[in-house]
N, C-alpha and C positions, 0 to 999 in steps of 0.2 A: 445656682444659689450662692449667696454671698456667706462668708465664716467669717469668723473674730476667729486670728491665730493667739494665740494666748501661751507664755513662756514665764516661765516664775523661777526665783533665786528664793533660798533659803540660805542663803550664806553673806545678805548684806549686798548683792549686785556682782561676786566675783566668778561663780558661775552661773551658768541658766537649764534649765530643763531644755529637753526640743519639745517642737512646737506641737501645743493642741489646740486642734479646728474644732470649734464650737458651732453650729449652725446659726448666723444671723438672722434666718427668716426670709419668706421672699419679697418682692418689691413693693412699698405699698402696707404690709402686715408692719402697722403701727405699735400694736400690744403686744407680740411676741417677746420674749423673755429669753434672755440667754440665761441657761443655769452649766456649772460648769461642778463637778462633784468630785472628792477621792482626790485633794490635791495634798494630804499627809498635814505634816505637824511641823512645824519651824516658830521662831520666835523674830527675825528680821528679815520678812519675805519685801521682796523686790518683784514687781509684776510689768513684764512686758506686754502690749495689747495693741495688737493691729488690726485690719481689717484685709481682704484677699483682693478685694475689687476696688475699682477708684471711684467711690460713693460718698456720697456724708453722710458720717455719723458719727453721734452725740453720747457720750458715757454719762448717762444721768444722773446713777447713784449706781451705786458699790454698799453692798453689804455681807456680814459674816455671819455666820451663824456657828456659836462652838455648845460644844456638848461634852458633858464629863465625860472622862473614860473611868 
């Protein structure tokens, strides 16, 4: 199975998290949905996004979802 590794700054790009494997989906599963959860609070997040395998693929949209505390 192919992951989207996934590393994020909250400090503007000067450090990064280590890396979380997301599950891309298998070969073919066009609809699958990457959701990635619990990644905390920051105000100038920087996002690294790769993939693990040598395939193409496309970042279509990116969205957020925030909620009061």
């Amino acid at each position: 199975m192919t992951y989207v590794r996934v590393r994020y700054s909250k400090d503007g790009g000067y450090t990064f998290s280590d890396a979380r494997q997301l599950p891309l989906g298998e070969l073919g599963d066009y609809l699958h949905r990457v959701v990635g959860r619990r990644f905390g609070t920051a105000r100038h997040w920087v996002w690294d996004i790769s993939i693990t395998d040598p395939v193409v693929a496309d970042l279509v949209a990116a969205s957020v979802q925030i909620e009061a505390v």
